[in-house]
N, C-alpha and C positions, 0 to 999 in steps of 0.2 A: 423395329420401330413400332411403338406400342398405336392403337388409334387412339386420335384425342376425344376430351367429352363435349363436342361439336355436336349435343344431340338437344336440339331443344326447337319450340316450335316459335319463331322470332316473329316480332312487329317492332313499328318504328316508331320513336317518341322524341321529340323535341322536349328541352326544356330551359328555361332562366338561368342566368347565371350573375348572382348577386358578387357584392364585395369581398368577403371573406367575413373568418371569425374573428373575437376579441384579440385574439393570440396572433393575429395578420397572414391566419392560414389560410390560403383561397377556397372559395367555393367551388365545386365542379359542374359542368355542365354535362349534361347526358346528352350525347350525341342521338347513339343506336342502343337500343333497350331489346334486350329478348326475357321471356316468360319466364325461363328455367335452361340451365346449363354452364358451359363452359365459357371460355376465352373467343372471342370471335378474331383474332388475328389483326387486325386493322391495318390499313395501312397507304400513307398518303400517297397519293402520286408530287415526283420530285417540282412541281409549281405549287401542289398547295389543297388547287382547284377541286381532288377528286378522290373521294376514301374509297378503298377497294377493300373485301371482305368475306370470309367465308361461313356460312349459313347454312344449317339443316331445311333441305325441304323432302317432306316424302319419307323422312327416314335417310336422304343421301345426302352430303353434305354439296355446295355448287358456289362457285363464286362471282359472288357480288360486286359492280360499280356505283358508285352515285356522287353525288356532291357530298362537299366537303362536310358538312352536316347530315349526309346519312339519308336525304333527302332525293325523290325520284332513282330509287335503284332501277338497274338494271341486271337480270340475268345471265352471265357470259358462259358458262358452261351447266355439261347436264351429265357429268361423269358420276360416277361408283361414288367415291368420297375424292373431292376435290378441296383443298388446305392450304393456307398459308402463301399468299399471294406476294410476289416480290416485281414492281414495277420496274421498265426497262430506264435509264437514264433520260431517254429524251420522253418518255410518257405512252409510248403508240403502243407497249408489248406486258403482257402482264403473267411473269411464270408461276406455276404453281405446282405444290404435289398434286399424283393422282395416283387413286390407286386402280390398279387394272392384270391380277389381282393384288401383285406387289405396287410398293410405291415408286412410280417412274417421275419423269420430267415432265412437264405439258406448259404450250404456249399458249395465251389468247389475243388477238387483238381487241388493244382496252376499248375500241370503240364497238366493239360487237364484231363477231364473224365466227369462223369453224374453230375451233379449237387444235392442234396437233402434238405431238406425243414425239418427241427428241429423244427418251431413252427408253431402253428395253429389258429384259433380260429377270434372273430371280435376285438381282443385288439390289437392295432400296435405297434411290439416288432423292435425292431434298435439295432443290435450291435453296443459295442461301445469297446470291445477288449475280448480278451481270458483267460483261466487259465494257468497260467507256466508253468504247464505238457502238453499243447495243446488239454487237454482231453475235453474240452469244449467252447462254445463263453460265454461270460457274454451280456446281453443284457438287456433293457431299454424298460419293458412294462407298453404302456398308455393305456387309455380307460374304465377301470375298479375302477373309482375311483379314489385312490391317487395311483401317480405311484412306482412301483416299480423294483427294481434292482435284476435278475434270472441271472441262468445258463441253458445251455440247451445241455447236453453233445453230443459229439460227434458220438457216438456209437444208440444214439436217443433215450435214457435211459432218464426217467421222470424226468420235470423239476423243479428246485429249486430255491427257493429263496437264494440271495448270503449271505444275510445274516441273521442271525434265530434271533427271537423275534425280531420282527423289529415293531415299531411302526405305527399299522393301521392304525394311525391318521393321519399319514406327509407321505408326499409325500418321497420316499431318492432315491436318488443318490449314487451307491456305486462303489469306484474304487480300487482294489486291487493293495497293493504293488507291484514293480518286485521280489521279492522273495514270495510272495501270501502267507505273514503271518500275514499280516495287512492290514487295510480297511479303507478309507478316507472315509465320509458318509455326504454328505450336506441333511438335515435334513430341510423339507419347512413345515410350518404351514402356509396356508393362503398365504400372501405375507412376511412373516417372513421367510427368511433360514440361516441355520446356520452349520457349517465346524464340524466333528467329528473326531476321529481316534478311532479304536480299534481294539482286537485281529480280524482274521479273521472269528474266527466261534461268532462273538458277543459280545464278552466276556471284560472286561477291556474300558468300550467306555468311553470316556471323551470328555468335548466340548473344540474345539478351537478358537470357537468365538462366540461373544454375541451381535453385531451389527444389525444381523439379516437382514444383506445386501449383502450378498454373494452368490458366482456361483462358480462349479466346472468346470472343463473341461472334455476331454476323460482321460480314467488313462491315457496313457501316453503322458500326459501333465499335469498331476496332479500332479505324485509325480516325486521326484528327480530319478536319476539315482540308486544312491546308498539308496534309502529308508529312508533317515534322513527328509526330506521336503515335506512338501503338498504344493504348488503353486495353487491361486485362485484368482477369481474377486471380488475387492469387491469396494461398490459406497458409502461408507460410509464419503467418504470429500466431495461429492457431484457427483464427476465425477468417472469414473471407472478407478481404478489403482489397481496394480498385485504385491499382497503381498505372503510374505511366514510363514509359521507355520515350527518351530520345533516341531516333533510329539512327541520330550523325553522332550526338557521344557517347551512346549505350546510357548516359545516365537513369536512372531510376528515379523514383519518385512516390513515396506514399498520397496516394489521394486521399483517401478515407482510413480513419486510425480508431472507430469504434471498439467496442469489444464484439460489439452484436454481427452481425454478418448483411455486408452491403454487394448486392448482384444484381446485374441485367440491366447493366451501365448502357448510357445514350450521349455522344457527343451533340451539344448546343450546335444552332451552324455557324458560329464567330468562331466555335474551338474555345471560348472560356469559361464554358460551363459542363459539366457532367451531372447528370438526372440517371438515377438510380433507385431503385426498390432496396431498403433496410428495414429490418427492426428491430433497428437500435431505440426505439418509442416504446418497446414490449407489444408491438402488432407493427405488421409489414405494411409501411407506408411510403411516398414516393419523396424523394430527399432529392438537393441538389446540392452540389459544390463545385469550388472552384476545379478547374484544371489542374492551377500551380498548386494546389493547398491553400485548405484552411476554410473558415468557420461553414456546419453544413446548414443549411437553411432547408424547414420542412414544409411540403408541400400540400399531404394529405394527412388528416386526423381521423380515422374514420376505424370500422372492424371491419371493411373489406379489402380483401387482397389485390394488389396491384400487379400486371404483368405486360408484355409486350409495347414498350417504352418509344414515344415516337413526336418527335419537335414539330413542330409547322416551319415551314419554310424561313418566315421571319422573327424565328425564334422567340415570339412572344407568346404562346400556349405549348402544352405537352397535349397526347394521344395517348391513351392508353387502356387497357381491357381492367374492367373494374367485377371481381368475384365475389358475391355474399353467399355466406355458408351457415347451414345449419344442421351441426352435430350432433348423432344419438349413435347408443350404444344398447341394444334393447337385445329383448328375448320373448320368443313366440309362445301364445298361448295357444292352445286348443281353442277353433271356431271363437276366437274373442281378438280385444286389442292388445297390442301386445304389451310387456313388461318394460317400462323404459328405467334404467340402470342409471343412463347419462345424458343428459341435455345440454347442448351447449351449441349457445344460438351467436353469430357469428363468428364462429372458431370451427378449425377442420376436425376429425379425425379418419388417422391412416392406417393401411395395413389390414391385417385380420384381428379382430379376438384372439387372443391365446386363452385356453382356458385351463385351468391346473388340473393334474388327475384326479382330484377328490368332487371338482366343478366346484366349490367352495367360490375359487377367485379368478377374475379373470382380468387379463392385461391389455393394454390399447395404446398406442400411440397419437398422440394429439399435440396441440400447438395451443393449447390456453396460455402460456405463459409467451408466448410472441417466438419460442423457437419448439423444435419436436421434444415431447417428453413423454418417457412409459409411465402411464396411471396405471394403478389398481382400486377395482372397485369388486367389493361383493355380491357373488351373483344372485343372493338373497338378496339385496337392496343395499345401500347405502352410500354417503361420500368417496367420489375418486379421491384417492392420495397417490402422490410421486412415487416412483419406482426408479431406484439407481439413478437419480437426478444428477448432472450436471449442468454447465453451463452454455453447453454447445449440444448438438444436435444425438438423441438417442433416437433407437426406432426399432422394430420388426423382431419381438420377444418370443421367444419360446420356451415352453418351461422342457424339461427332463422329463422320462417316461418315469419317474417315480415321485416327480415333483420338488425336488430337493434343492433345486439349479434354475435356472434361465437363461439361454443365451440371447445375446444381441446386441444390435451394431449400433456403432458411435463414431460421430468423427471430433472426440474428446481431443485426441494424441497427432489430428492434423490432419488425417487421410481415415480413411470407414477401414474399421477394424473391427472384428467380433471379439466378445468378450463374455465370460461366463461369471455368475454371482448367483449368492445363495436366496433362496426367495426370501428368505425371510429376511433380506436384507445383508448388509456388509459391504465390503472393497472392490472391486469389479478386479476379473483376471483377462486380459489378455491373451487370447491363445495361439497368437503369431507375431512377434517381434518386429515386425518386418516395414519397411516403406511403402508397400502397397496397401491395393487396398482388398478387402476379404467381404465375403457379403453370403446371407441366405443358409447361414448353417440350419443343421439339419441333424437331431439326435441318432442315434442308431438305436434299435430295439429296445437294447439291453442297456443303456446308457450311458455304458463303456465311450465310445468315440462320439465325433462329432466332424460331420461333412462339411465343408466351404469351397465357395469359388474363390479364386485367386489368382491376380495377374503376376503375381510373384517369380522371377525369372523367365516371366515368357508373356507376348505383344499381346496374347488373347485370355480371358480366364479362361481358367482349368480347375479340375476338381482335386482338393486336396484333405486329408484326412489328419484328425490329433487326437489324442486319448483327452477324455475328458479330465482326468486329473492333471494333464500337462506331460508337455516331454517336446518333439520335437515333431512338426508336421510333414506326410507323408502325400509328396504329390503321387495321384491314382490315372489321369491321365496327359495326353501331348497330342490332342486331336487338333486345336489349329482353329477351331471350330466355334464359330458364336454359337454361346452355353443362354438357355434360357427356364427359366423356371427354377422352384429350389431343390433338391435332389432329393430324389425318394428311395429312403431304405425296404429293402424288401424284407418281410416280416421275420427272416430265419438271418438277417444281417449280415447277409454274405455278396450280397450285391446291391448296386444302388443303380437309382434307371434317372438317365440323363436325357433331355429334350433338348436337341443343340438344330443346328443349320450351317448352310453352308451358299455358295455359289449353288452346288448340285443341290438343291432345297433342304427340308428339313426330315432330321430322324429321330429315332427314338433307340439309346444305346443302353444294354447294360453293361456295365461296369464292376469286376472281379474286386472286391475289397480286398483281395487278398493278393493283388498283380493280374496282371496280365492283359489281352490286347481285347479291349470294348467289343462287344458283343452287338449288330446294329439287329434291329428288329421292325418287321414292317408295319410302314405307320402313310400317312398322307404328307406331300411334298409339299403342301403348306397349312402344314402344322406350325401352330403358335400355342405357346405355357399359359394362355389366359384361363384354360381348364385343367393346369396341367394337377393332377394329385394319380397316388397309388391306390388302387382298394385296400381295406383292411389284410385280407386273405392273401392281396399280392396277384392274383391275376387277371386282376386289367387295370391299363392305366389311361387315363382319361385326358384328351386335350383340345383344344380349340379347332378347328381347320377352317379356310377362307374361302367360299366360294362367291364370285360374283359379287365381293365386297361383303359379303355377310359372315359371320363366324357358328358354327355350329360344333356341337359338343362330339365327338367323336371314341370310339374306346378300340383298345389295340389288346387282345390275350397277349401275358406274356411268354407264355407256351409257345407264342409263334402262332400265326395266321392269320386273317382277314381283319382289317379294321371293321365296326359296326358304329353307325350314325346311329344315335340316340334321340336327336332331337326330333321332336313332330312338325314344329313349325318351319316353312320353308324360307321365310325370306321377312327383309325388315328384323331380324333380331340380329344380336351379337351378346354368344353365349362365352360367359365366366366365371373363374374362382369356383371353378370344381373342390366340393365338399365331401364324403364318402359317409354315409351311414355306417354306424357301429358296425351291422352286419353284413356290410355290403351288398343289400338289394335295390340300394338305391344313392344316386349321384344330385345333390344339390348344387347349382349352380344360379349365377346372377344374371339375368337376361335383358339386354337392353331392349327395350322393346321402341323402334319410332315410328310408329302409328301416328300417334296425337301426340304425346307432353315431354319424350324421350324418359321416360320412368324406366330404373331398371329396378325390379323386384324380381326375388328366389322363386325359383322353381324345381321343385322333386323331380325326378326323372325313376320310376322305377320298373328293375329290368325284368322283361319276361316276354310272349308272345301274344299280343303284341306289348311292346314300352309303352306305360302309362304315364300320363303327369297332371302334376297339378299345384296351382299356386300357393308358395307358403305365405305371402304376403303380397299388399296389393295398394299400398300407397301410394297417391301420387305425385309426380313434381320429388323423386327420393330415389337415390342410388343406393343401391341396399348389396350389401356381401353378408354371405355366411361365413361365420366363423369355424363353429363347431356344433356337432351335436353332443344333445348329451342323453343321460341313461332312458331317462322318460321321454326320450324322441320329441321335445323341443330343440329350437335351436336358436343359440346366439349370434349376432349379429351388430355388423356399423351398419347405419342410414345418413346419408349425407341428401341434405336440402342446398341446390343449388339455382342462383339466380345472378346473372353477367347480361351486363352493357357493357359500350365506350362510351368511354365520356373524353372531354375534354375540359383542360383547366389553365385558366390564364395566371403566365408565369411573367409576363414581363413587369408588371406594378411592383412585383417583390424583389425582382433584379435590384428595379432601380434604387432602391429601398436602398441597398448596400454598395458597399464603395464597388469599385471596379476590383478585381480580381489582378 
């Protein structure tokens, strides 16, 4: 479970909220404004009365009460990083993550008081609602395998699975009715999932789809108001649109029939409306439509992104987290400012740089055209242009060690699959036929093969190997084990070092490309791939670890022996996106630093006695990754300008606008 970018130093702002525009698009009102950062979570309590929300202070994240407007907060906890607040049905109880150092359960009472801690252990459990007597949170534990859906009562009485005989094999998801007499249950084998209903203690389960392309939401987005409907995603026309299941006739029902991709559905509280995030506009804006089908009505016109979706009680306004972005793609100069390559101010860009061997061209994934696309631009200056464009989502390019090739993933064909194409352009190939999904290839030396994860015949990925011209792929292991980071070949291409975890925490495996049984190597027990990279030379490989809620950069010989902490700073950072110098005397990485503005700028880390460092950049209000270095010891890089409220926007005038549904 990645940390969110909850890193920003927040104040409170009220604002007007006029008629709308020409077009009868509503205006928004800004609830809660912060400086700079992420999504603040929002989230009403079920009368109306009271937004509950989570906020950086200090550098830690804590969660906030106040009126409904955002007005006289209150304080309720003072944990590590505290997230994502889920109010109890009757209002008195308010769960939330915490991290301590993994992520557990934790309660508060919303009116002020101690806070307490319901689960334990190295598995990261996440509420994601309650039981209808308020007697417990339901919550969503990873790490142990296939995940599974518990209770964990409130009284701190042992916990349960929500729901009994549940099958080892698949991963579930399970979300209880509003009356908590029946169980929506998305069921994943592999990259196979699929919609259930049945009684609540297990009993009566029947499937409601066979697609095996579906995603639930939180219950309460799942099911209807009144318990007749499941609401889900599913990407079975290619693109993701938001169908409904009757749970008494199985019947189906396309809600949304765009081409573009509509997620992160909200049932209305009548039940005959759904509020959704699409950008079927060419920018992700907040849409509504009916239940039964038919015509979508848009809500927001705007270039900021819309996320975590939430009705007022009498359905006459939405809640929801509003993100403005501002995208560059630049390169450092010596003691000056830097080179900027790409400007693109309300639009994201993701991933790393890819830079070609020649450093000629370098590639990026971005969202100008309203879905993910690979540009190229040259690293001398000039116009992004599309790379392997289609009409659905590309991302995360790497070129070949000779430059000839690119791989990278797409979900063109329905599910993320990697795919290889010539730089200079042509037909994109395929390199696994298959219904899963494949993610994070990874050249070998010589660039002969090429590494991917894959849930392909088994509930967890694993690492699998295919010749870069094609042929058939070669699962490498059957650890069982959440895989994280993307695989590093070791420079004589005879082994790759995998960063996974477990129940028993996390390790660092090599792995025989040529058979045989993984090789573990000791590393720290909560290690995280936010640093994961290999040195050039191949021995050391660099990774995150967690202490006390902070992440620091950490390096493991692979020789065998002691990890060694790199980083100087002890606390308030969270160190990422391990870089490796040409010659390996030094590790660049991205440091959040929450001091003042949550700015994360690069930092050199170079080794020796003692480890020195120093800032490659130092802008602020900019989340900054390194890409790559290149021959002249500049380096490339994305900066991302981030700036998030809530706001709130009245939906009922446009209701009434249109006939009844």
């Amino acid at each position: 479970m990645s940390r969110l970018r909850l890193v920003v130093l927040p104040f409170l702002a009220l604002a007007g909220c006029s008629r709308g525009d020409a077009n009868g698009v509503p205006e928004q009102m800004t609830v809660l404004r912060t400086e700079m950062g992420s999504v603040l979570t929002p989230a009403l309590s079920p009368d109306g009365s009271r937004l509950a929300w989570s906020q950086p202070v200090g550098g830690q994240a804590r969660i906030f009460v106040g009126a409904a407007d955002g007005s006289n907060p209150v304080m309720l906890t003072q944990g590590t990083w505290d997230i994502d607040p889920y109010w109890s049905p009757d209002g008195q109880w308010i769960a939330f993550f915490g991290e301590s150092p993994g992520f557990d359960v934790w309660v508060v009472p919303a009116a002020g008081g101690e806070p307490r801690q319901l689960t334990s252990g190295p598995a990261n459990d996440g509420p994601i609602g309650w039981l209808p007597d308020n007697s417990g949170v339901v919550f969503i534990r990873a790490g142990e395998g296939s995940t599974r859906t518990m209770v964990a009562p409130l009284d701190g009485g042992p916990l349960r699975e929500l729901v009994a005989g549940r099958n080892a094999d698949a991963s579930q998801w399970a979300m209880l009715s509003p009356d908590g007499t029946r169980v929506a249950m998305l069921l994943q084998h592999g990259s196979v999932s699929t919609v259930w209903v049945a009684n609540a203690d297990g009993s009566n389960a029947r499937q409601l789809t066979t697609d095996g392309l579906e995603a639930l939401g939180g219950a309460d987005r799942t099911w209807s108001p009144d318990g007749r409907f499941i609401a889900f995603h599913s990407r079975r026309t290619g693109t993701t649109d938001i169908w409904t299941a009757n749970v008494e006739t199985g019947e189906l029902r396309q809600v949304t029939t765009d081409i573009r991709n509509d997620m992160e559905h909200s049932w209305s509280p009548d039940g005959r409306w759904i509020a959704y995030v699409s950008d079927r506009g060419g920018q992700f804006d907040l849409w509504i439509s009916p239940a039964s089908g038919g015509e979508a009505l848009r809500v927001t016109h705007d270039a900021e992104l819309e996320t975590d979706i939430g009705w007022t009680p009498d359905g006459q306004a939405l809640y929801y987290s509003r993100l403005v972005t501002d995208a560059q793609v630049a390169v450092t100069t010596p003691g000056g400012a830097p080179q900027v390559l790409v400007e693109w101010p309300g639009r994201q860009i993701q991933d790393r740089v890819a830079l070609s061997p020649d450093e000629r061209t370098a590639l990026f994934t971005g969202d100008r055209s309203g879905n993910l696309d690979i540009w190229s631009v040259p690293v001398a200056g000039g116009e992004p242009a599309p790379f392997a464009a289609s009409p659905l989502d590309d991302r995360s390019p790497t070129y070949s060690p000779d430059g000839r090739q690119v791989a990278f993933e797409s979900n063109r064909a329905g599910n993320w699959d990697v795919y290889v194409v010539g730089s200079a352009g042509g037909e994109p190939r395929r390199i696994a036929d298959w219904a899963s999904n494949e993610y994070d290839a990874s050249w070998s030396p010589d660039g002969s093969q090429i590494a991917f994860w894959s849930s392909h015949e088994t509930p967890q990925l694993e690492l699998w190997v295919v010749a870069a011209a094609g042929g058939a792929p070669r699962r490498l292991t059957t650890m069982g084990r959440t895989v994280m980071g993307v695989p590093q070949w070791s420079p004589d291409g005879k082994s790759i070092y995998v960063l996974s975890s477990s129940s028993e925490g996390a390790g660092l495996f090599r792995v025989p490309v040529a058979g045989g049984r993984p090789q573990r190597l000791e590393t720290s027990t909560v290690a995280r791939p936010w640093a994961a990279a290999l040195s050039p030379d191949g021995r050391w490989y660099g990774y995150s670890a967690i202490e006390r809620g902070w992440a620091f950069v950490e390096i493991v010989p692979t020789a065998g022996g002691a990890r060694r902490r790199i980083a100087t700073r002890n606390d308030r950072v969270w160190n990422t996106r391990g870089v490796w110098a040409r010659d390996g005397s030094a590790i660049l990485i991205s440091e959040w630093q929450f001091d003042d503005d949550g700015t994360e700028n690069m930092i050199e880390f170079t080794l020796g006695e003692p480890v020195t460092s120093r800032e490659l950049t130092a802008r602020p209000n900019s989340f900054e990754i390194a890409g790559a270095t290149l021959k002249d010891g500049r380096t490339i890089y994305t900066a991302l300008g981030l700036k998030a409220d809530v706001a709130r926007v009245s939906v009922g005038a446009l209701l009434a606008t249109r006939s009844s549904p």
